[in-house]
CHARMM-style PDB file with segment names, atoms N, HN, CA, C and O in Angstrom:
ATOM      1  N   UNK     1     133.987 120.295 231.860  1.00  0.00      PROA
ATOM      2  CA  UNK     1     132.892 119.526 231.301  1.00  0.00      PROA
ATOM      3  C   UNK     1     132.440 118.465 232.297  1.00  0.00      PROA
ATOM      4  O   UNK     1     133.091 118.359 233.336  1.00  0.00      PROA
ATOM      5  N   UNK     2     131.443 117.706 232.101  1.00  0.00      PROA
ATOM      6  HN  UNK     2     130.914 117.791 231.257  1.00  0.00      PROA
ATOM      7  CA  UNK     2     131.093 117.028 233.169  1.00  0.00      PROA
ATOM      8  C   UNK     2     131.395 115.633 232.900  1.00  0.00      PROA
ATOM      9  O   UNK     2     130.631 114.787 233.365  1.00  0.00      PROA
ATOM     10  N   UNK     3     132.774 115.141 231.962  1.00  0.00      PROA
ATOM     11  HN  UNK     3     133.395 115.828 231.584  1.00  0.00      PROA
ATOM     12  CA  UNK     3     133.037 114.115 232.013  1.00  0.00      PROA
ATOM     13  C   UNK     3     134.529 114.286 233.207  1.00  0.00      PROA
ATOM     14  O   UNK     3     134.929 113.491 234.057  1.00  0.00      PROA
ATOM     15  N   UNK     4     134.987 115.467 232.862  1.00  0.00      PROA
ATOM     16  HN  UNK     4     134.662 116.113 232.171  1.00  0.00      PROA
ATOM     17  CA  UNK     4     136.353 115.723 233.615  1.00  0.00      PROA
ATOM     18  C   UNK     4     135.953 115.818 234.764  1.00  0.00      PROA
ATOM     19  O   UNK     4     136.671 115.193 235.544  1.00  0.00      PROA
ATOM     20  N   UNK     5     134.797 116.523 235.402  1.00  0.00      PROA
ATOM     21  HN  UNK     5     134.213 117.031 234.768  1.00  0.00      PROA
ATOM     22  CA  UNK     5     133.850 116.313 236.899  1.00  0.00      PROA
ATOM     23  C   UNK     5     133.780 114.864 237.162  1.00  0.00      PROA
ATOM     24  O   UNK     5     134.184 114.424 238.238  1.00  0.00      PROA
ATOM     25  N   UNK     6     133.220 113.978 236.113  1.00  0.00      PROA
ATOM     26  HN  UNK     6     132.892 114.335 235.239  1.00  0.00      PROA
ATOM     27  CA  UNK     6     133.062 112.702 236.904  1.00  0.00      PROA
ATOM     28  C   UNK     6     134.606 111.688 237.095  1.00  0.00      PROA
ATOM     29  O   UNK     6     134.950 110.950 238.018  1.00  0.00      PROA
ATOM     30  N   UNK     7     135.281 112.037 235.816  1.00  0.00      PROA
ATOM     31  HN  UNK     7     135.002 112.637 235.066  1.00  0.00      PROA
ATOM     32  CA  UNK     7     136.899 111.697 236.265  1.00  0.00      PROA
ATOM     33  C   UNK     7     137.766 112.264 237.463  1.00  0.00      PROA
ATOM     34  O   UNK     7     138.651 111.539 237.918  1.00  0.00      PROA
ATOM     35  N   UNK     8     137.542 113.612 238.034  1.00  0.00      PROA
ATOM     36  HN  UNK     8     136.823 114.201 237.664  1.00  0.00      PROA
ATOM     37  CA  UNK     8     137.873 113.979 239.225  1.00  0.00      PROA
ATOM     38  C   UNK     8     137.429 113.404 240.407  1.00  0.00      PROA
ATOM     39  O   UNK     8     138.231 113.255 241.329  1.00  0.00      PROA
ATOM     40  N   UNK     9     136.234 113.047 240.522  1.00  0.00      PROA
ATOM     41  HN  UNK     9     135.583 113.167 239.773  1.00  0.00      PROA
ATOM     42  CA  UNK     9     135.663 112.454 241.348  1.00  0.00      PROA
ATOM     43  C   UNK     9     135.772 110.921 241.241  1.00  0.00      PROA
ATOM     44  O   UNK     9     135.942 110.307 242.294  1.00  0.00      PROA
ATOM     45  N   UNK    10     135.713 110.410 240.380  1.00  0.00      PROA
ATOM     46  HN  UNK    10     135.575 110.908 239.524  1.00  0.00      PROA
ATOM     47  CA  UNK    10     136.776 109.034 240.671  1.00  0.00      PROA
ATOM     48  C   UNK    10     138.005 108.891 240.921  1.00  0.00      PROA
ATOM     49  O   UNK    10     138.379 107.805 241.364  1.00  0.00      PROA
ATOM     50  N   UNK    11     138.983 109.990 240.694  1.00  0.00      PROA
ATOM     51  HN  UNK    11     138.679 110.872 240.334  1.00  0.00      PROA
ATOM     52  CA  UNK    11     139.871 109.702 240.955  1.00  0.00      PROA
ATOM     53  C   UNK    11     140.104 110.177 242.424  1.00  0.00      PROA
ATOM     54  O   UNK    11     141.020 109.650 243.055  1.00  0.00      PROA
ATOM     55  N   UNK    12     139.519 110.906 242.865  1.00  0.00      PROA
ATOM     56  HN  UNK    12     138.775 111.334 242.352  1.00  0.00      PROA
ATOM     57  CA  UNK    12     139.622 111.891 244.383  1.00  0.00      PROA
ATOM     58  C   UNK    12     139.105 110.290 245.119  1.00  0.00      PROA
ATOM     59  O   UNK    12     139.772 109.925 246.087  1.00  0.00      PROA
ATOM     60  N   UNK    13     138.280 109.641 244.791  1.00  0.00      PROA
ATOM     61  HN  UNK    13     137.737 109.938 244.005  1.00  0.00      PROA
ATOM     62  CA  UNK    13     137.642 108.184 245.420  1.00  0.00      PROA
ATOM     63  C   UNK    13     138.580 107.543 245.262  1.00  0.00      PROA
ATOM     64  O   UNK    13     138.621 106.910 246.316  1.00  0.00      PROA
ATOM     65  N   UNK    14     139.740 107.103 244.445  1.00  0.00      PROA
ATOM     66  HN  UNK    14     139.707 107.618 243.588  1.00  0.00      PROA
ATOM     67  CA  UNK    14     140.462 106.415 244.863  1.00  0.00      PROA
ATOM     68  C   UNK    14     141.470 106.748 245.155  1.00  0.00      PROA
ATOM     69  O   UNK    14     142.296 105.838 245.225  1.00  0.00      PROA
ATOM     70  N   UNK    15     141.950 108.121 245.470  1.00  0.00      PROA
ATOM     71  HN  UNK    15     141.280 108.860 245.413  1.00  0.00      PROA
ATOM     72  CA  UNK    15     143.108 108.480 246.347  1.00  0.00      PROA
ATOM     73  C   UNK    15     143.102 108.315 247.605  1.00  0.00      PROA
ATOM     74  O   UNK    15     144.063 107.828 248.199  1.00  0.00      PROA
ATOM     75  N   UNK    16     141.559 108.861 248.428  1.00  0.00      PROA
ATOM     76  HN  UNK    16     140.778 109.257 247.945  1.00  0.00      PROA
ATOM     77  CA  UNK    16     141.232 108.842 249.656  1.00  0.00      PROA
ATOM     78  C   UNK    16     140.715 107.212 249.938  1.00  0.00      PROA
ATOM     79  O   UNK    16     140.310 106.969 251.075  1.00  0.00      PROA
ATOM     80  N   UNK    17     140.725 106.143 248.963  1.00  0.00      PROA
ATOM     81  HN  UNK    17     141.054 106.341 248.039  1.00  0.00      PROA
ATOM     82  CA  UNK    17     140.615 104.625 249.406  1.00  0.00      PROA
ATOM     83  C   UNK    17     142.157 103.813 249.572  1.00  0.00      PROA
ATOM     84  O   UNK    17     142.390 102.730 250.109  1.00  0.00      PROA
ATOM     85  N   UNK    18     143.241 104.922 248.793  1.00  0.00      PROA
ATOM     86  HN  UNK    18     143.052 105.802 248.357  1.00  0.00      PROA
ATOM     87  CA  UNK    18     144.178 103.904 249.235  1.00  0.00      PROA
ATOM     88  C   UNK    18     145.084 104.763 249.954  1.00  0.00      PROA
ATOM     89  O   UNK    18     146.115 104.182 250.295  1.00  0.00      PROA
ATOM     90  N   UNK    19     144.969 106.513 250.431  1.00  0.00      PROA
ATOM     91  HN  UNK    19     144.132 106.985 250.155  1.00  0.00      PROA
ATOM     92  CA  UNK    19     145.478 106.926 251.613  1.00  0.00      PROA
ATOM     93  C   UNK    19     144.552 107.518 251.957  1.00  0.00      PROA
ATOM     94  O   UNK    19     144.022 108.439 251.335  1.00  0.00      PROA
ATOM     95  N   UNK    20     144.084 106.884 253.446  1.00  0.00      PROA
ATOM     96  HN  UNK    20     144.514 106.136 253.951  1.00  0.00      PROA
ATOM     97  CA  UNK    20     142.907 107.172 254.315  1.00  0.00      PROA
ATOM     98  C   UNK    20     143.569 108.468 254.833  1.00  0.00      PROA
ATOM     99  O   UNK    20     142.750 109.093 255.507  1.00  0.00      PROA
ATOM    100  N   UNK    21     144.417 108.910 254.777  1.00  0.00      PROA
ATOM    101  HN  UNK    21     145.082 108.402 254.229  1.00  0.00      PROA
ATOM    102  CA  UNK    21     144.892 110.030 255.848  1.00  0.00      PROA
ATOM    103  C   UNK    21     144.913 111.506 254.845  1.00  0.00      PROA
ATOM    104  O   UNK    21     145.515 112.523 255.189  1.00  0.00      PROA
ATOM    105  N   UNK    22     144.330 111.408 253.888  1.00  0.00      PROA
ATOM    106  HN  UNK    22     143.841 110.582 253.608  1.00  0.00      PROA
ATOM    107  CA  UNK    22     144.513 112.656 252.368  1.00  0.00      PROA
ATOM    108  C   UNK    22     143.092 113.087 253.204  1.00  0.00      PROA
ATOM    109  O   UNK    22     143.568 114.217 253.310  1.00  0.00      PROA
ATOM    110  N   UNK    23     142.072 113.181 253.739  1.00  0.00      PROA
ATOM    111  HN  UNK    23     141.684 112.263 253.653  1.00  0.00      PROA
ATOM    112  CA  UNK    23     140.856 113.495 253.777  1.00  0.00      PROA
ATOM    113  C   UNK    23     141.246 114.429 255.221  1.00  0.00      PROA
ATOM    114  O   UNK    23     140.647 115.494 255.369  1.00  0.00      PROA
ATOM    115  N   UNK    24     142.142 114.042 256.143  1.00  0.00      PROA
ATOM    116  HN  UNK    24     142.628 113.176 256.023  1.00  0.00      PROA
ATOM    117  CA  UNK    24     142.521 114.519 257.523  1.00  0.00      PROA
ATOM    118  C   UNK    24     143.285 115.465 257.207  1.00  0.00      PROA
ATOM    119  O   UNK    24     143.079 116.399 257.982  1.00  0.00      PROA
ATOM    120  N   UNK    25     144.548 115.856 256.005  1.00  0.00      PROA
ATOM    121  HN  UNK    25     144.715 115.097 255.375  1.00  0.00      PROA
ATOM    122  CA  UNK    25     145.280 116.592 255.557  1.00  0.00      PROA
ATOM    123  C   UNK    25     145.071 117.519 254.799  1.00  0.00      PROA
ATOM    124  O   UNK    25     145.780 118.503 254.588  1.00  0.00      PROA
ATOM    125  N   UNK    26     143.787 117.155 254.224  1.00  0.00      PROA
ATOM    126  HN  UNK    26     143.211 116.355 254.396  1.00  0.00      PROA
ATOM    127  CA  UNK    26     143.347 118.100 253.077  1.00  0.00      PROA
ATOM    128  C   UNK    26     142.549 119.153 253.859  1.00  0.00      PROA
ATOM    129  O   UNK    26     142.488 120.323 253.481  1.00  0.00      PROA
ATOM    130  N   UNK    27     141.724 118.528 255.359  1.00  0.00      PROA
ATOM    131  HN  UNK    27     141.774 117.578 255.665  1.00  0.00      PROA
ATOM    132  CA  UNK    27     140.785 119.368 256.362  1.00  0.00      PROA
ATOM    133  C   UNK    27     141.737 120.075 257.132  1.00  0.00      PROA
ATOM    134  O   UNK    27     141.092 121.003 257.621  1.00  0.00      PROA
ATOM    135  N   UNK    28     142.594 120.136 257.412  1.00  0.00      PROA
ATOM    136  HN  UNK    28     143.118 119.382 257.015  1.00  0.00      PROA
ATOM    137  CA  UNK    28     144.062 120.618 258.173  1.00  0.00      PROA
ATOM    138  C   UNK    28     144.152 121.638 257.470  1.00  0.00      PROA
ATOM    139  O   UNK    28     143.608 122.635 257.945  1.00  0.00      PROA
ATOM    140  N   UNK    29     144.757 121.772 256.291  1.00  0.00      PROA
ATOM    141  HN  UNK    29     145.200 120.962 255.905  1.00  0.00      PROA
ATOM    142  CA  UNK    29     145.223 122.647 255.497  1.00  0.00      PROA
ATOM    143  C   UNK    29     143.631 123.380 255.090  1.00  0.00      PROA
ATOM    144  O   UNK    29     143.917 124.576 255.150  1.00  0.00      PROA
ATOM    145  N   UNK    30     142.185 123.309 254.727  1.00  0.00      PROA
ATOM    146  HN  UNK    30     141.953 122.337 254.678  1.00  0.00      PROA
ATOM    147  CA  UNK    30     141.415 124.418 254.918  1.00  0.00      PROA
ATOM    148  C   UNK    30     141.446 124.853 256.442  1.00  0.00      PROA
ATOM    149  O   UNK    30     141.386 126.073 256.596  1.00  0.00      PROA
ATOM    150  N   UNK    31     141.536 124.012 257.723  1.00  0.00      PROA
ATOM    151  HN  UNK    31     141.584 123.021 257.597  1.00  0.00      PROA
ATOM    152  CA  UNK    31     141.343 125.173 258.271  1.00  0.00      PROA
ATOM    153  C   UNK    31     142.417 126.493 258.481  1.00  0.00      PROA
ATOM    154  O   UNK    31     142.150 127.677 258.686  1.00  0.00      PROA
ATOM    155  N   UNK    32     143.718 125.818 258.348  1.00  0.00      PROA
ATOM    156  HN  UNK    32     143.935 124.856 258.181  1.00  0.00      PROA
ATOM    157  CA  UNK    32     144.665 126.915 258.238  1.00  0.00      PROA
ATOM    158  C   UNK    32     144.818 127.878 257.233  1.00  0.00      PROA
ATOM    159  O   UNK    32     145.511 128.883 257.389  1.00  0.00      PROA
ATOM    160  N   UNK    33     143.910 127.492 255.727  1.00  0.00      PROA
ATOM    161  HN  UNK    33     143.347 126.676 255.601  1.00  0.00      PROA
ATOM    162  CA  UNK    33     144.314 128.799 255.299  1.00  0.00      PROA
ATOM    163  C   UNK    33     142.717 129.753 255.425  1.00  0.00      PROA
ATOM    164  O   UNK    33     142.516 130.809 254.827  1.00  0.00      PROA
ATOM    165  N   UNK    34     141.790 129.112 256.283  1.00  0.00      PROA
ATOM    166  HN  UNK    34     141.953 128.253 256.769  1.00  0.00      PROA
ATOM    167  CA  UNK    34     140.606 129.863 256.466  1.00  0.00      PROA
ATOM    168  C   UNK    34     141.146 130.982 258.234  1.00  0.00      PROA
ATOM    169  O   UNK    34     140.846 132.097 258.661  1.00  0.00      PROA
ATOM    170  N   UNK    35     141.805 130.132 258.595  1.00  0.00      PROA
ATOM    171  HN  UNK    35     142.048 129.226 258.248  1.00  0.00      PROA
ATOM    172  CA  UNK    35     142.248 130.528 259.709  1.00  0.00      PROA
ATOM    173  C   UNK    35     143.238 132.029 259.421  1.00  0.00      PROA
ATOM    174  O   UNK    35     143.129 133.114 259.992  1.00  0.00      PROA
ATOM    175  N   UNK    36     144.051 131.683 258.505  1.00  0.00      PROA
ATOM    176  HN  UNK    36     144.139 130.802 258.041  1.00  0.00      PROA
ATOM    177  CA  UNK    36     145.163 132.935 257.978  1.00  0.00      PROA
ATOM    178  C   UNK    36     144.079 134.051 257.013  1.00  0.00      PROA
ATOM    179  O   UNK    36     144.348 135.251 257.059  1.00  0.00      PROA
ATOM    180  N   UNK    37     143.249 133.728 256.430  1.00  0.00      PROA
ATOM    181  HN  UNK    37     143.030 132.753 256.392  1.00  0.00      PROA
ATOM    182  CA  UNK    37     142.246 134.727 255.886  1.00  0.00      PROA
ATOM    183  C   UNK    37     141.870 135.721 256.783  1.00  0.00      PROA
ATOM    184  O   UNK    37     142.135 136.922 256.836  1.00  0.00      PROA
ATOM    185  N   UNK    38     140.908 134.660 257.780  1.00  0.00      PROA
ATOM    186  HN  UNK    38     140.693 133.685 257.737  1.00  0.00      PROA
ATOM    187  CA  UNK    38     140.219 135.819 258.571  1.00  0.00      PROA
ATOM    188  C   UNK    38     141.156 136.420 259.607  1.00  0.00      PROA
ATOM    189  O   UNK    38     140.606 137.153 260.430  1.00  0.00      PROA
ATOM    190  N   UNK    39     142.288 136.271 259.704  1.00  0.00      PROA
ATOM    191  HN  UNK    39     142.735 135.676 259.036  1.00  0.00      PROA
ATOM    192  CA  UNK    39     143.326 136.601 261.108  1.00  0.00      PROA
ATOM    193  C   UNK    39     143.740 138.205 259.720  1.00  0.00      PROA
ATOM    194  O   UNK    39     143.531 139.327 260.181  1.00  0.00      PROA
ATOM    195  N   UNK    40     144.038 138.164 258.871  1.00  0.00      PROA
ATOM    196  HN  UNK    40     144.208 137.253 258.496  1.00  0.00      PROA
ATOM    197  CA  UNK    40     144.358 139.389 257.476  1.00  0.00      PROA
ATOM    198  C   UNK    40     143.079 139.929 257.553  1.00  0.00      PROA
ATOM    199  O   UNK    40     143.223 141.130 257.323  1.00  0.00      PROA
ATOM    200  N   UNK    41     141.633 139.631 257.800  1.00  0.00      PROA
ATOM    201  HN  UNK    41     141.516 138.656 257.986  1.00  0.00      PROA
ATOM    202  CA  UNK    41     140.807 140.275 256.954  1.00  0.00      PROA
ATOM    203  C   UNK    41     139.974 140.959 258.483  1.00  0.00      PROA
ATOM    204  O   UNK    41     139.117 141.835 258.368  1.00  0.00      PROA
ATOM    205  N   UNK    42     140.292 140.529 259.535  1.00  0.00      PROA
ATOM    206  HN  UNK    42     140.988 139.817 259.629  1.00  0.00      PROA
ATOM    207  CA  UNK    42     140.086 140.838 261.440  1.00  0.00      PROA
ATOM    208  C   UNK    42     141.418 142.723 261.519  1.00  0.00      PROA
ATOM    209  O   UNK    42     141.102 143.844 261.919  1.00  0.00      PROA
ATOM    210  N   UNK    43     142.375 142.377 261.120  1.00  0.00      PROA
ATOM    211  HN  UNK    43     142.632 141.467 260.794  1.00  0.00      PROA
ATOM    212  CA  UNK    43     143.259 143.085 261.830  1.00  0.00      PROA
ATOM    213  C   UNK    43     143.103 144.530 260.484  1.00  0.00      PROA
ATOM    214  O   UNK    43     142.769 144.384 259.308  1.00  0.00      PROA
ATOM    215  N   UNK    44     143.497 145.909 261.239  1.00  0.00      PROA
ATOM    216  HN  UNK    44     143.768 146.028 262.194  1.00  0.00      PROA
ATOM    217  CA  UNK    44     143.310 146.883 260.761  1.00  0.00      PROA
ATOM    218  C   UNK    44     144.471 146.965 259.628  1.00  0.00      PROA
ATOM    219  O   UNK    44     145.559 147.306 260.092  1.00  0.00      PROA
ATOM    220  N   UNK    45     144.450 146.741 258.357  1.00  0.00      PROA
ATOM    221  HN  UNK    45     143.566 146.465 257.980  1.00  0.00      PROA
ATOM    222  CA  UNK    45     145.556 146.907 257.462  1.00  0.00      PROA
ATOM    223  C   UNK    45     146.337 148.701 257.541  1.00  0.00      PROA
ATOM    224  O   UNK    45     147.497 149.058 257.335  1.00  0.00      PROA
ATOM    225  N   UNK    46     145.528 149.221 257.792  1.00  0.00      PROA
ATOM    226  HN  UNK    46     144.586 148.932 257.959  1.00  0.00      PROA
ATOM    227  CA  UNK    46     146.495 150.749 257.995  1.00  0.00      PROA
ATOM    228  C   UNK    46     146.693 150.663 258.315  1.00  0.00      PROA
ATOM    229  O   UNK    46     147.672 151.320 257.961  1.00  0.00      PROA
ATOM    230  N   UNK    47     147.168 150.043 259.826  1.00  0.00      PROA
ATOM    231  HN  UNK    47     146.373 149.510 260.114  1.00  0.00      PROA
ATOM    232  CA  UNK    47     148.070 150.109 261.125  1.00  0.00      PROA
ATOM    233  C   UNK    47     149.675 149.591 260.369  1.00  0.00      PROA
ATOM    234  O   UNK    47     150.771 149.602 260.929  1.00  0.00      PROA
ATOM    235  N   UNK    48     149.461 149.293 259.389  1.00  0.00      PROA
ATOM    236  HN  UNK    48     148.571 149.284 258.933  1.00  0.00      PROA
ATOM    237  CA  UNK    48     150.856 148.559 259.626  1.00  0.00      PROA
ATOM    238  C   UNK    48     151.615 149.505 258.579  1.00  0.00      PROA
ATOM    239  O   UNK    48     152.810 149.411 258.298  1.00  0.00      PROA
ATOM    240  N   UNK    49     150.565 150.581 257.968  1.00  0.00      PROA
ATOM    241  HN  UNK    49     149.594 150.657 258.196  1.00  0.00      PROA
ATOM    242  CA  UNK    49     151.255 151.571 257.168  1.00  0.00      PROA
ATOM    243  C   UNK    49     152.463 152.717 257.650  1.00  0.00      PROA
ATOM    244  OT1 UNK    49     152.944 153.491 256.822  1.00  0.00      PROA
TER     245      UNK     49
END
């Protein structure tokens, strides 16, 4: 609902105001699991049959 949207988003605002470093950790971890996607979705899955 869009009260639980605007409670997420206040609360995501004050996680990342009192640890500045959740915004650097949270971008870390997408690129690694965008990184592990396309490295599975690049390589020939029959080969390993």
């Amino acid at each position: 609902t869009l009260i639980q949207i605007i409670l997420n988003d206040v609360a995501e605002k004050n996680v990342i105001e009192e640890r500045p470093g959740v915004v650097d950790i949270r971008n870390k971890a997408y690129d690694d699991i965008l990184k592990g996607y396309s490295k599975i979705h690049k390589e020939d899955i029959l080969q390993f049959l």
